[in-house]
N, C-alpha and C positions, 0 to 999 in steps of 0.2 A: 109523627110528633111524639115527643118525651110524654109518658103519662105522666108523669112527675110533673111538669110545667103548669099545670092548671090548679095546682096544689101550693105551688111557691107563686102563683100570682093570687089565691085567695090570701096566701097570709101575710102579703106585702101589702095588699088592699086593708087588713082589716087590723093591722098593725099600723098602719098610718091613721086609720079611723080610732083607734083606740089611740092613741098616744094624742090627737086633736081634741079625744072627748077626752080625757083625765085632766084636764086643766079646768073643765065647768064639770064636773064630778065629784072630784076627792077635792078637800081643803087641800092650801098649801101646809104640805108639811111633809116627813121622810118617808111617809108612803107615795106621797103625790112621786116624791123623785126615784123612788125604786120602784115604783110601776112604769115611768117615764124610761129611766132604763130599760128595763123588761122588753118594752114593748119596743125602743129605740134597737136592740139588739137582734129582737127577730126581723125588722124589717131588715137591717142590713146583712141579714143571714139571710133572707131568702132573694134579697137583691144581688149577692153573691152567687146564690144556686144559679140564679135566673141567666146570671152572666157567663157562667159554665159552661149552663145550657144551651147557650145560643149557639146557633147554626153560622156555619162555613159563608163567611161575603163573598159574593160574586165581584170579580174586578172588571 
């Protein structure tokens, strides 16, 4: 197993927690949506690592 992998699954976990709590957090306003990015960005960066990483399908 990738050590790497248990790194890009905490930060895709705690990037979707965080991107769910900044809407009962921060008022709406351009912080609410530049942390909403922030945080929308790394999930789909470590959803990308994750998918790199994945292992060879058996057919």
């Amino acid at each position: 197993m990738n050590p790497v992998k248990p790194l890009f699954w905490f930060v895709l976990l705690a990037g979707i927690v965080a991107n769910g709590s900044l809407n009962f957090l921060v008022e709406q306003s351009g912080l609410n949506i530049a942390l909403s990015v922030v945080s929308g960005v790394v999930v789909l960066v470590s959803a990308a690592g994750l998918w790199m990483l994945r292992g060879p399908r058996e057919s």
